[in-house]
C-alpha positions in Angstrom: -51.2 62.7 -40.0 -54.5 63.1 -41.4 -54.0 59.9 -43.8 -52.4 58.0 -40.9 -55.7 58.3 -38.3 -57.9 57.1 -41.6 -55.7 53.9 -42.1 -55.8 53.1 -38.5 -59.4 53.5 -38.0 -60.1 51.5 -41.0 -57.8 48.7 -39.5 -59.5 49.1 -36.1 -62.9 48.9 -37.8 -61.9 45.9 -39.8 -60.5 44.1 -36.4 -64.0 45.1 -35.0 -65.7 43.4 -37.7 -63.7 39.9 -37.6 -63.9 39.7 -33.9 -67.3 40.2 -34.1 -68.2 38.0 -37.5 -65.2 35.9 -37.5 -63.7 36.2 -40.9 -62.4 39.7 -42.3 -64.7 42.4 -44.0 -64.5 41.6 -47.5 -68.0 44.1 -48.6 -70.1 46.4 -47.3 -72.2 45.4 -44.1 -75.6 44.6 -44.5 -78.4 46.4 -42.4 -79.0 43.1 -40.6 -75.0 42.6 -39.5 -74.5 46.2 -39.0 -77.4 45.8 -36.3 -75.5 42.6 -35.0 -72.2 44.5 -34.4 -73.9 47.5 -33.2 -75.4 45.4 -30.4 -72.5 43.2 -29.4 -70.3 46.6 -29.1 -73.1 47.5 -26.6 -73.1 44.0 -25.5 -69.7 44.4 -24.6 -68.6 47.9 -23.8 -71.8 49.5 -22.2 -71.1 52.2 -24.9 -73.6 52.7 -28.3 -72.6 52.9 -31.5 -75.5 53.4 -33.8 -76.2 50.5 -36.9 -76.6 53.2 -39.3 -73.0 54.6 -38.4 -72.0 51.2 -38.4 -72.6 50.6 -42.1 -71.3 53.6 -43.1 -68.4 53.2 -41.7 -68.3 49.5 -43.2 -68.3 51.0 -46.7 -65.9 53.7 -46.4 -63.6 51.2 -44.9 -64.4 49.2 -48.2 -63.9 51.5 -50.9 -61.3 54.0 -48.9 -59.3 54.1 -52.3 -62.8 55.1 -54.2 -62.1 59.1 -54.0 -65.8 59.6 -55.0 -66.8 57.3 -52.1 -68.3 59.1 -49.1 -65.9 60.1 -46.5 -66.3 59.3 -42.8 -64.9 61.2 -40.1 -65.7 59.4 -36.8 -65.4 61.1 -33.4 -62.8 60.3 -30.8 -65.6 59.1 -28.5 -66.5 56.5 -31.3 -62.9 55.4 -32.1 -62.4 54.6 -29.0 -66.1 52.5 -28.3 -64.2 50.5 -31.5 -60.6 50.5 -29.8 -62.8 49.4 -26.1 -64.5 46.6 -28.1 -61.4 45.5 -29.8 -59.1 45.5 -26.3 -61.6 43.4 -24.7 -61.8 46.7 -22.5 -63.9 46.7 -19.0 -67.9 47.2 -19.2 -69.1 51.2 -18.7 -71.2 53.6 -19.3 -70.5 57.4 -21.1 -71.3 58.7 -17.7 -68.4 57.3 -16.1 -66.0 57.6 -19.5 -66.9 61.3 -19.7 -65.6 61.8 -15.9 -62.7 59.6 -15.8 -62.0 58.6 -19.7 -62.6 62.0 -21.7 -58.8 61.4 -23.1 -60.2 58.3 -24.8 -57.5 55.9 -23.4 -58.4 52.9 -25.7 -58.0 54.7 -28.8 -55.1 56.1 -28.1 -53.1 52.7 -26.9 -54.6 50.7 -30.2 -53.4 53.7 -31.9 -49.8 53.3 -30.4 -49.8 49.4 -31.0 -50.8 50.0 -34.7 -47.4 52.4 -34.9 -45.3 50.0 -33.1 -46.5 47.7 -35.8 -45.7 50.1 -39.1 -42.4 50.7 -37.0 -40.9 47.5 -36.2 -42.0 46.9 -39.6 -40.5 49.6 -41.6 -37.8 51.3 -39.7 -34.1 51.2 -40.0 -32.8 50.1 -36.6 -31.5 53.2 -35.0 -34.8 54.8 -36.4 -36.7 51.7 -34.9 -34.5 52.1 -31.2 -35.5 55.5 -30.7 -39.3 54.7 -32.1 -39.5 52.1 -29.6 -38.1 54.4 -26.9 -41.2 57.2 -27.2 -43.6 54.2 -28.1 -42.6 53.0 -24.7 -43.1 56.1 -22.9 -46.7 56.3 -24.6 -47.6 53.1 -23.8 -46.0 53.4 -19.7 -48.8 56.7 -19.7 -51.1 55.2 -21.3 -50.9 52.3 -18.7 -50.4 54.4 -15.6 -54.0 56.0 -16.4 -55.4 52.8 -17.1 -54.5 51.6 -13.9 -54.7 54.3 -11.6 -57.7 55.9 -13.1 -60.0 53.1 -12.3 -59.5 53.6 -8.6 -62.1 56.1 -8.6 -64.8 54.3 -10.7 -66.6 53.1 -7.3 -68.1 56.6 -6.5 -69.1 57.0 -10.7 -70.0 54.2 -12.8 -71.9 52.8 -9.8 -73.9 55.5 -8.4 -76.1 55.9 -11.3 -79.6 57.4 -11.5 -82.1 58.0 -14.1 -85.9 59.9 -13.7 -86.6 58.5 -17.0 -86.9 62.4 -18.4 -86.3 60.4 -21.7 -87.2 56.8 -22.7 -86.0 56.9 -25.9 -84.2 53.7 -26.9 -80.9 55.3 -27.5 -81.2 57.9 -24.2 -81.4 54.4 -22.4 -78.9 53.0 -24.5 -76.7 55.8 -23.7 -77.5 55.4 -19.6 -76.3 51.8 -19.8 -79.8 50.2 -20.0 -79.9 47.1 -21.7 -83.1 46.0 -22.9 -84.2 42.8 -23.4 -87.1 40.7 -25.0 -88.8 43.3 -26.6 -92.8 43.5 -27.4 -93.3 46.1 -30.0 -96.9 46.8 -28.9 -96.2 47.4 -25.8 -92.7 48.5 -25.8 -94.2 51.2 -28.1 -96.0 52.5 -25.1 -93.5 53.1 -22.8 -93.5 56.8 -23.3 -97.2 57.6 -22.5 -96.3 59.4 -19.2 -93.9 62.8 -19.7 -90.9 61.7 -17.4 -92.2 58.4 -17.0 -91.3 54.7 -18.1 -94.4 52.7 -18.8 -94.1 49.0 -18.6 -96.8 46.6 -19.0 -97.8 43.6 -16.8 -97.8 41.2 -19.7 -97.1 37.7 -19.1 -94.0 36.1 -19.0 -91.4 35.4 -15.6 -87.8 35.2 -14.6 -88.6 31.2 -13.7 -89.8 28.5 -16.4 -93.0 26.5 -15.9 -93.6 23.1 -17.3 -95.2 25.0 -20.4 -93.4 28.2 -20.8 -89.8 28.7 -20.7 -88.1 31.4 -18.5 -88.5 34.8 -20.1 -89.7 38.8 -19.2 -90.5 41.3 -22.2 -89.2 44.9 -22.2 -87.0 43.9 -19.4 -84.4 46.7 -18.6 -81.4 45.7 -17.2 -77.8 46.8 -15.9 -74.5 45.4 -15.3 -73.4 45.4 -11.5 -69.8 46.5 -10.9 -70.2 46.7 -6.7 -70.0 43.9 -3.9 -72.1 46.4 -1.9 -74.9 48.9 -2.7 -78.7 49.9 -2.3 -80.6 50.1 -5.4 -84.5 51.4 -5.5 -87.4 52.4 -7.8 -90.3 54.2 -7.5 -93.6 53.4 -8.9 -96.4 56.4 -9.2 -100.1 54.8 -8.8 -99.4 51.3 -9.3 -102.1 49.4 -8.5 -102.1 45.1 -9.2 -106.1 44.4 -9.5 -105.1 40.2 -10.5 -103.2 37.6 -9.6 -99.7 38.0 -10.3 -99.4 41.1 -11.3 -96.6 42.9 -10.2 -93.6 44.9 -10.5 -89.8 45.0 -9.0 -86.5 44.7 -8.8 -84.6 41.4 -10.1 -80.6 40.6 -9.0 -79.1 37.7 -11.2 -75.7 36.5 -11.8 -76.4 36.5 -15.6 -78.3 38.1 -18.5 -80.0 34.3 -18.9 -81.2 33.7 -16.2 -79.2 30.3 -16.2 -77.8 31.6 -12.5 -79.3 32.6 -9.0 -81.9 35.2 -8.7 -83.1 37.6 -6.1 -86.7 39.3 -7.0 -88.5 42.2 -4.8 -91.9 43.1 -5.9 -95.2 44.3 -5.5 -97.6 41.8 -6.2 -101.2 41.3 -6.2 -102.5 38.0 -4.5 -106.0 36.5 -4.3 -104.9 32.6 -3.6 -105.7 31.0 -0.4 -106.0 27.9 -0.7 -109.6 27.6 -0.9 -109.7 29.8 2.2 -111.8 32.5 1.7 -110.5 36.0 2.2 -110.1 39.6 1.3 -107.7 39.9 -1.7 -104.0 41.5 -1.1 -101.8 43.7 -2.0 -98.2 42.2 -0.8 -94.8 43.0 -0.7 -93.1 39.5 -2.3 -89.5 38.4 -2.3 -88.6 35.3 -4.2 -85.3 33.1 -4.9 -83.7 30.6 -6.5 -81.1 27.8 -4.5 -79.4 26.6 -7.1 -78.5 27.8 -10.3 -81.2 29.0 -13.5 -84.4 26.3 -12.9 -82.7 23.2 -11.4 -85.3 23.6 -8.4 -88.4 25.6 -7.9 -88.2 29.0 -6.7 -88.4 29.5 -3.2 -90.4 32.7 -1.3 -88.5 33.5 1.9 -91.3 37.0 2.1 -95.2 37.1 1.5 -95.9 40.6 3.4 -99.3 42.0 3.2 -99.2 45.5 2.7 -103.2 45.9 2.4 -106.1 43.7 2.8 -108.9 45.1 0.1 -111.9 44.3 1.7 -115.4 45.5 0.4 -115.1 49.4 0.7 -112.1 49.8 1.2 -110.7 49.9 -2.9 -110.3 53.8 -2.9 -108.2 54.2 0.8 -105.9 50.9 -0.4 -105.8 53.0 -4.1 -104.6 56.2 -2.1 -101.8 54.3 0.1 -100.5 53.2 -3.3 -100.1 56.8 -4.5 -96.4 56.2 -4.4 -94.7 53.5 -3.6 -90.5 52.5 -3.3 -89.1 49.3 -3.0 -85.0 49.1 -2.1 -82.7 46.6 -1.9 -79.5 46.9 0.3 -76.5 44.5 -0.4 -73.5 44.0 1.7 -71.5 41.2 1.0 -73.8 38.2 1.0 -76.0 40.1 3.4 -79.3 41.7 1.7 -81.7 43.7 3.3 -85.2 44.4 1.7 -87.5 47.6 2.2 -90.1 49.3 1.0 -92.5 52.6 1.7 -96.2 53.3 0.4 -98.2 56.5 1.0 -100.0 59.3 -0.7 -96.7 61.3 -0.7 -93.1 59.8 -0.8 -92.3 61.2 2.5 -92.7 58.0 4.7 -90.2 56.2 6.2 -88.7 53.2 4.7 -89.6 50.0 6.2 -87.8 46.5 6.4 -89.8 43.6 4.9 -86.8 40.7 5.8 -82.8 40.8 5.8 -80.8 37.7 5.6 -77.7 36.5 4.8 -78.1 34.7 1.0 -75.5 32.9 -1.3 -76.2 34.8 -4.4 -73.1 37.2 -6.3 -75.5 39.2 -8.7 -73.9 40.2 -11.9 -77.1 42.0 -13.1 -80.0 44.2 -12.1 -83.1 44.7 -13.5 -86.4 46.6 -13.6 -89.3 44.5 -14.8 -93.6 43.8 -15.0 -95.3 41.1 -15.4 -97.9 38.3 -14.9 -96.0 35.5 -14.1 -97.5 32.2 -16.2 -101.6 33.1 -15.2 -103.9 31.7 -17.6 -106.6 35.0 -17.6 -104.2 38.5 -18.7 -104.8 42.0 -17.9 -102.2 44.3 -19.2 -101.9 47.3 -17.1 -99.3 49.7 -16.8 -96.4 50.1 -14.7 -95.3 53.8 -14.3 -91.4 53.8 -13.0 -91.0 57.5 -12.1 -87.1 56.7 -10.9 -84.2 54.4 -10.4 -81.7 55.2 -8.1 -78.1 52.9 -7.5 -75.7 54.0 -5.4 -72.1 52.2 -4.3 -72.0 51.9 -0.4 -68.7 51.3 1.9 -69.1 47.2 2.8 -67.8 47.6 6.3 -70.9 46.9 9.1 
């Protein structure tokens, strides 16, 4: 039984490999492709397998016949990352496959097509009839969990939160993060804070400008599996000092940003038009009417949250002690809030609701600078990110 689980995890790998490279594995991975198929299982699945496994595994399935080769023994959780990736299987996270999926469905129905194969292959036909018969019965199980199981992913995969108690790449890997565009330097510094995520304001937006095309570094984002939820951060002592710093929340229908966005932030603005005035800290929300860049993006909220005027730096500094911004989707119908204070006891408040043609496939957590000439990288500190799945009646 031992030899049979080896054979069909080295097929399983091997299917892995061509789906992923296109032709069959005929040596050893290299660290580069190993990398590549570690991040398209991720891609894919929502579930991590690490590069270094990856090649391991690669050359084991290589020289299986070598007996002084190295032998590999992969868990039940990885087989069936491999069998998910193989089967096409639905995007999740190993919160939700630990609650629901801790009998590792996916492995165990590639497992039962790979002996339906050997049998239909091998056995005598009275042999093969009564295979067939228990394969069945496997399979019917197999199904009936697959099917029925899911109906209580709502209340799991998509009530999700994470207080960033680690920021290790592979504790966000691991809590379905998926991060994109990444800045060493500053990437490097996201850990600064104990049980905070540091991003920096560095420059970059999810819109393209006539010189730069659309694109955030060390942006963090996650798949959306729910028509209707509320989804909010909290940010300790941020505190935008030039124009456009800020910080948010970004909806999209894709990873690209090829489709609509929605984008809530807290902004710094000191453009009037060659009015003069106080600068301001604002609460912005900003989106797009037709798909990826086709038309400018249009802001349907500028709201001032404080005026700084002369004086008045260290009593706008203490309002933004703490601040939340939220996001409530029903439907097509969004409602956007926020709260500021020196504690996070206040109340939330609404900025605008409205009724907006936008299905986001995606959320994300981002900084930046938008396209300003003059930088000034300062941090971001996310103390929390909280979604949660809500009914989508009124």
């Amino acid at each position: 039984m031992e030899d049979l689980n080896k054979a069909i995890f080295i097929s399983l790998f091997k299917e892995a490999c061509e789906k992923c490279f296109g032709f069959p594995l005929t040596s050893t991975l290299s660290e580069v492709d190993s990398k590549l198929l570690s991040n398209k299982i991720l891609e894919c699945t929502g579930l991590v397998i690490g590069s270094k496994s990856i090649k391991n595994y690669s050359s084991y399935a290589f020289n299986y016949n070598d007996k002084a080769a190295r032998k590999e023994n992969p868990s039940f959780a990885t087989l069936d990352t491999l069998a998910r990736y193989v089967l096409d299987a639905p995007y999740t996270d190993e919160i939700y496959r630990k609650d629901n999926e801790s009998h590792y469905p996916y492995w165990f129905q590639y497992r039962g097509r790979f002996l339906q194969t050997i049998s239909n292959r091998k056995m005598p036909k009275a042999n093969s009839r009564i295979a067939a018969v228990v394969i069945l019965v496997i399979i019917v199980a197999v199904v009936g969990v697959l099917v029925f199981k899911p109906l209580t992913r709502k209340s799991t995969i998509d009530s999700f939160t994470d207080n960033f108690n680690s920021v290790s790449e592979d504790s966000l890997k691991v809590n379905g993060w998926i991060i994109k565009s990444v800045d060493t330097t500053w990437w490097n510094r996201r850990n600064e804070k104990s049980g905070i995520l540091s991003l920096y304001t560095l420059r970059g937006d999810n819109w393209a400008n006539s010189e730069y095309p659309a694109g955030i570094k060390n942006l963090l984002m996650r798949r959306i599996n729910s028509d209707c939820f509320t989804a909010e951060i909290h940010l300790v002592k941020f505190i935008p000092k030039q124009n456009w710093q800020q910080a948010g929340i970004l909806l999209s229908e894709d990873s690209t940003f090829d489709g609509k966005m929605l984008r809530l932030s807290i902004s710094y603005n000191d453009f009037f038009g060659g009015y003069e005035k106080s600068p301001e800290i604002i609460i912005q929300i900003v989106t797009s009417s037709e798909d990826g860049n086709r038309s400018k993006p249009e802001e349907i909220a500028h709201f001032t949250l404080f005026s700084i005027e002369p004086g008045k730096e260290n009593l706008v500094e203490g309002n933004l002690a703490n601040s939340v911004l939220k996001i409530e989707k029903k439907g097509f119908h969004y409602r956007f809030l926020y709260n500021t204070g020196p504690t996070e006891s206040f109340a939330f408040k609404e900025a605008v609701s409205g009724n907006f043609n936008i299905h986001p496939r995606y959320i994300s957590i981002f900084a930046i600078q938008g396209w300003a000439e003059k930088l000034n990288y300062i941090p971001v500190h996310f103390d929390s990110y909280n979604f949660t799945t809500i009914p989508c009646g009124k």
